[in-house]
N, C-alpha and C positions, 0 to 999 in steps of 0.2 A: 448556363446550359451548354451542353455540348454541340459543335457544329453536325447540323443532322445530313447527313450525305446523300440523302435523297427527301424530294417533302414529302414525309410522310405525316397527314394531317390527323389522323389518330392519331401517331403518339404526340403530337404538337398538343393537343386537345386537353391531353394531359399534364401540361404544364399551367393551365389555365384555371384555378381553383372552382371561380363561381360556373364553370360551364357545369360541376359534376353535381348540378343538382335538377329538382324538377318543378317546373311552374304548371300550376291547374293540372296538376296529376302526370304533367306530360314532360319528357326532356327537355331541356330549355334549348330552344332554337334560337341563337342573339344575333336579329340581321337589321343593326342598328348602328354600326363601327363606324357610320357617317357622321356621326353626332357625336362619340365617344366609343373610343378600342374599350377592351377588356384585359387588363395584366397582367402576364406569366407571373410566376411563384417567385425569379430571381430578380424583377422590377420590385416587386413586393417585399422582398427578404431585405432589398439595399435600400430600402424607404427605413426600413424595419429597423436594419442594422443601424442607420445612423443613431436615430435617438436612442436607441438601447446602448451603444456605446461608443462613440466620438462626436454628443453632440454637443457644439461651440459655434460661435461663429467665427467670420472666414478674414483673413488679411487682418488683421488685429492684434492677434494672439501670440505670444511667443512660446507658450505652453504646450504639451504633447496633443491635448485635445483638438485648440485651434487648429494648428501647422497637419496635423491629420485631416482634421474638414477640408481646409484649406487646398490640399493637396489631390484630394475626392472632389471640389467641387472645378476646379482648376483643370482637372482630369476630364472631367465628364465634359469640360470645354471643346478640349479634344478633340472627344471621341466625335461628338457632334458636328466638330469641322470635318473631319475624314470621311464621316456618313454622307455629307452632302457635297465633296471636293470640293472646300475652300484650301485655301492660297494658305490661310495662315488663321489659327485658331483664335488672336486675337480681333477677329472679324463677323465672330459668334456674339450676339446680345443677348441674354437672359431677360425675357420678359416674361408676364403670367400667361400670356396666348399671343395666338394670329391678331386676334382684335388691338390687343395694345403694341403689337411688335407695328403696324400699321399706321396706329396713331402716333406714333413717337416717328415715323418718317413724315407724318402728315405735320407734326410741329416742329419738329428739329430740320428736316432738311424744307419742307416745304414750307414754315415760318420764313426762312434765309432763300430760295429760290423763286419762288411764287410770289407775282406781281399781278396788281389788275393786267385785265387782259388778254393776262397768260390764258392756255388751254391745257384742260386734265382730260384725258380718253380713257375710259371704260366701257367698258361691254354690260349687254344686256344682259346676262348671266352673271352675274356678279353676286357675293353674298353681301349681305348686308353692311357686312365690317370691310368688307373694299368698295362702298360707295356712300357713306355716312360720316366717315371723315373727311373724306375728300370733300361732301359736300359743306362742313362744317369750315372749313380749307378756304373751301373758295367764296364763301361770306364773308370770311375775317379780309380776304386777302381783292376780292374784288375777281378774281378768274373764272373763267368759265367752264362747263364740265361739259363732254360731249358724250356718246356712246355709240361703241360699235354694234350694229344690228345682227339677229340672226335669224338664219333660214326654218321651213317649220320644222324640220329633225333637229334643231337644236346645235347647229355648226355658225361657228363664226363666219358672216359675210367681210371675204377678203376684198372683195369690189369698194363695200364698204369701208374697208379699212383705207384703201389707197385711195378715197376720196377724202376722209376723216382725218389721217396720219398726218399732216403737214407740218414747213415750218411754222412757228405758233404753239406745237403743242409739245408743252414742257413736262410730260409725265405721261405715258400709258400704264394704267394697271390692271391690269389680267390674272382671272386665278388659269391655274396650270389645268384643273379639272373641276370642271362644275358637279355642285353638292348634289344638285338635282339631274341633272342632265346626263349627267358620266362622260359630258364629251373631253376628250384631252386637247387641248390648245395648243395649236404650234409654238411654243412660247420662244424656241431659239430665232426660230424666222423672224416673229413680232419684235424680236430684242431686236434683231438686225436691222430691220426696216423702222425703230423707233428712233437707234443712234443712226440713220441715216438722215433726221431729222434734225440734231439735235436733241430730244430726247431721251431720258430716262425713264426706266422701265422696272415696275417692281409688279414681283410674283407673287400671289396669292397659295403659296404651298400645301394647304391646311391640308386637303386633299387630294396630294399628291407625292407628299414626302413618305407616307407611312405605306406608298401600295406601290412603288415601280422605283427604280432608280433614277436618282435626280442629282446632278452636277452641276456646279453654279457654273464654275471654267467651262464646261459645254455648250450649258442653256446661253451663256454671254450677257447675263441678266445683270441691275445695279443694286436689287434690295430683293431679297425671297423672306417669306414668313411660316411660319405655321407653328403647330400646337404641339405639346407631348402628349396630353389624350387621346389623341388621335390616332397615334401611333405605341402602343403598349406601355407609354409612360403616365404618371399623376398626372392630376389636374393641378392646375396653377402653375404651373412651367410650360413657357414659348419662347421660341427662337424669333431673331431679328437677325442675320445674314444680310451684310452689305461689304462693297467693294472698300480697301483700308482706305483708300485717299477719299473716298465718301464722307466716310464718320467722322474721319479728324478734322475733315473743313465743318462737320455739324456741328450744331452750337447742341448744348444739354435739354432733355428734355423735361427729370424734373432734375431739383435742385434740395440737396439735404448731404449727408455723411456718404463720404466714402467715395464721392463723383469730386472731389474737389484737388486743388493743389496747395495751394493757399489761400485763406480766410483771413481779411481785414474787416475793420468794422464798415468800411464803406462800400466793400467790392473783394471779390473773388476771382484765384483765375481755378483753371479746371483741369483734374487728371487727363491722363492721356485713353484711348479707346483700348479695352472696354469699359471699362471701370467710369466712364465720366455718362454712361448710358446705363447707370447699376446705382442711382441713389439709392440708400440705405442698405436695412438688411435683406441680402436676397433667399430667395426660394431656396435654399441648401440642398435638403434631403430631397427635394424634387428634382433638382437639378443632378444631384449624383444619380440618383433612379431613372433620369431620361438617359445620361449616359448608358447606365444598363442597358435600356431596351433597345438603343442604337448596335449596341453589340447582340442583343439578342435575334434583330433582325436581318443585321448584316450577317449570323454566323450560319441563317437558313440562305439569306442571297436574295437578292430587291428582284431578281430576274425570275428566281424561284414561285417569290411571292405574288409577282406579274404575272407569272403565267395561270397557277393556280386560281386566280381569283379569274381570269379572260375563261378560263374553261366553265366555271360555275356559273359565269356574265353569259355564253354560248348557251348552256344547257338552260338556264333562266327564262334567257329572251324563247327559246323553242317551248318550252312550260306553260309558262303565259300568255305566248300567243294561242295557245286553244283554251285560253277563262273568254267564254263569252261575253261580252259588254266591255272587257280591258282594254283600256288606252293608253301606252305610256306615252311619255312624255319625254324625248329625247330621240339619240339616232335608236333604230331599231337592228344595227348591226353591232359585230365586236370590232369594228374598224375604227380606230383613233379614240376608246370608248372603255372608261373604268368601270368597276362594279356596282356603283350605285344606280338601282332602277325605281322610277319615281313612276305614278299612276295614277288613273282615276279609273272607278267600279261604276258602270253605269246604275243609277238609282238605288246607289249604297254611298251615304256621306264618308271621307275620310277615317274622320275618328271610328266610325262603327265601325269599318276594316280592322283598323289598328284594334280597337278592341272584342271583336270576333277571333283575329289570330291568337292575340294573348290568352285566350281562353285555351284555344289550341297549344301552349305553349311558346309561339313564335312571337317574336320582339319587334318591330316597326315602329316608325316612326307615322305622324301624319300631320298635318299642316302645311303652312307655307314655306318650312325649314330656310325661313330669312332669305328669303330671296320674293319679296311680293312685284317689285318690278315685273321679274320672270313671267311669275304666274298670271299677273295683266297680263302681258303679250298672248297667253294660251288661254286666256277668257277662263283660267280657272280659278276658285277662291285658295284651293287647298288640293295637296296629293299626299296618296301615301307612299312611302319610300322603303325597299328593304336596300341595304348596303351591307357587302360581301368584305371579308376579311380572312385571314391564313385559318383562322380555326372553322371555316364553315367549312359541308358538305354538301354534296349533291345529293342526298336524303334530306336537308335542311330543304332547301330548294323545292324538292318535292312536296313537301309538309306546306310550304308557303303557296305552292299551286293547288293543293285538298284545300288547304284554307278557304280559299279566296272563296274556289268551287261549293264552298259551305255559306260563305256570307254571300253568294251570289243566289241561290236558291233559296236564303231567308227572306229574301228581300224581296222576291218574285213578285 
């Protein structure tokens, strides 16, 4: 797709195949990109393209097909590193999500680093996949987990932190922007004050890499993660980003073809990074089609895309706050604060939300969107959540406030 010189979200709209249809009679409203994006036609077309014509696998082959995979999926390494300012592309892991780019730091560097005793700091906002390993982590390993608290709009308590943060604590991990919450996390200051410690510091990117710009060299971070679907790419392709002198001191996480250097029958040693973090065959055509969408979204501008969605988040927050009985849950400003807005309807369960709107044509989520910690702290079981991405509008938004105003007067 061409670099668009201004955002214009109409013609974006139409690069977006499944938006040009209509659910329960009505244009499809999708304000669900929290959970999984929607993908342009050139994501689509280089999924497309591979297996229609160079599909092989990769580093094996001396033949036209392989050395063309090879060279696409090698590529889309790349582009990947540039989208997030790494150092050096071979500092990119190909995993199938956030979830496992996560557990592969919680077995490979935290197997080798983590001792009883140690301390792991996370926050109460956490999605499930950055506090499930860790807790698994610190069973094997005998450590302890700690958590930084938050206040009731949903911001990290930094009081907390400077009590919490000490020497002792060999690991903080922070997402950058909470699923539910939308708050954005100081994550360069948390790096600073984590290596003032002593520790290591890994980012929870999932949401945060597909909606503003993110630099590893800025943030001063040791390991960032997130997904391709999140971000206009397939599912089953995630990135793992860590610092080079990280990986290479990391031992393998798993063990099969292609992570290796040499195979004896008694013992093996192990490729050098990335490849020794890449057993078997990897995600090919997903991993060229994430390249894609990296270029797709870099050719609109992370700043572009920031700001559009902070405008939809401003007109949102003004909408909702006149549905009578709506509570969100989180800050209630655009200050430090993404597009996901999470909710509860007084005397209308979740799910009937979520499926009152779909009747409306409007997309939502509802539950506890893996974060049930969270929702204790807010004595709530469940919320529902719309999240904002490049192809919404402020007509969408409007449709999501009639909605609500419809399941609110069924429910009277």
């Amino acid at each position: 797709m061409a670099t668009l010189s201004t955002f214009d979200v109409l013609a974006l709209r139409r690069e977006f195949p499944i938006l040009q249809q209509q659910v329960n009679g009505k244009p499809l409203a999708f304000l669900d990109s929290g959970a999984s994006s929607q993908k342009p036609r050139c994501v689509i077309e280089a999924l497309d393209d591979y297996y229609r014509r160079y599909n092989a696998n990769v580093h094996r082959g001396v033949y036209k097909l392989s050395e063309e995979a090879t060279f696409a999926y090698e590529r889309a390494r790349g582009k990947v590193a540039r989208f997030i300012g790494a150092s050096s592309k071979r500092e990119v892991i190909f995993t199938r999500n956030t979830t496992e780019a996560i557990n592969l730091v919680a077995y490979a560097w935290g197997g080798a680093n983590i001792r009883a005793g140690d301390r792991i700091l996370l926050t109460m906002m956490e999605h499930h996949s950055n506090i499930v390993p860790w807790q698994m982590l610190a069973q094997r390993t005998g450590a302890t987990l700690d958590y930084i608290g938050i206040d009731a709009e949903g911001r990290l308590c930094l009081d907390d932190l400077e009590q919490k943060l000490t020497p002792g604590v060999k690991l903080l991990a922070v997402t950058q922007q909470s699923n539910v919450l939308g708050t954005i996390n100081p994550v360069a200051l948390l790096a600073e004050r984590a290596h003032a410690v002593g520790a290591k510091i890994l980012i929870d990117g999932a949401q945060s890499v597909p909606h503003m710009p993110v630099d590893v060299r800025a943030l001063g971070c040791d390991f960032l993660a997130f997904s391709g679907h999140k971000m206009c790419g397939p599912t089953g392709i995630g990135v793992l980003w860590a610092r080079r002198e990280i990986l290479e001191a990391m031992p393998p996480f798993l063990g099969g073809g292609s992570m290796i250097e040499v195979v004896d029958l008694e013992s093996s040693t192990y490729a050098g990074v990335p490849a020794r973090f890449e057993a078997g065959t990897p995600a090919i055509g997903e991993a060229i089609a994430l390249g894609e969408a990296c270029d797709f979204l870099a050719g609109i501008g992370m700043d572009s895309i920031f700001q559009h969605e902070q405008e939809l988040l401003g007109h949102a927050l003004d909408r909702l706050a006149s549905v009578e009985g709506l509570h969100i849950i989180g800050p209630h400003t655009t200050e430090q604060r993404g597009a996901a807005l999470s909710f509860t309807l007084e005397g209308v369960h979740p799910h009937d939300v979520a499926a009152i709107l779909d009747g409306e044509g409007v997309a939502v989520r509802a539950g506890h969107h893996c974060t049930q910690p969270l929702h204790r702290f807010y004595d709530v079981p469940a919320t529902t959540r719309a999240s904002f991405y490049i192809y919404n509008t402020a007509e969408e938004v409007d449709r999501l406030a009639a909605g609500l105003e419809k399941a609110r007067k069924l429910f009277q």
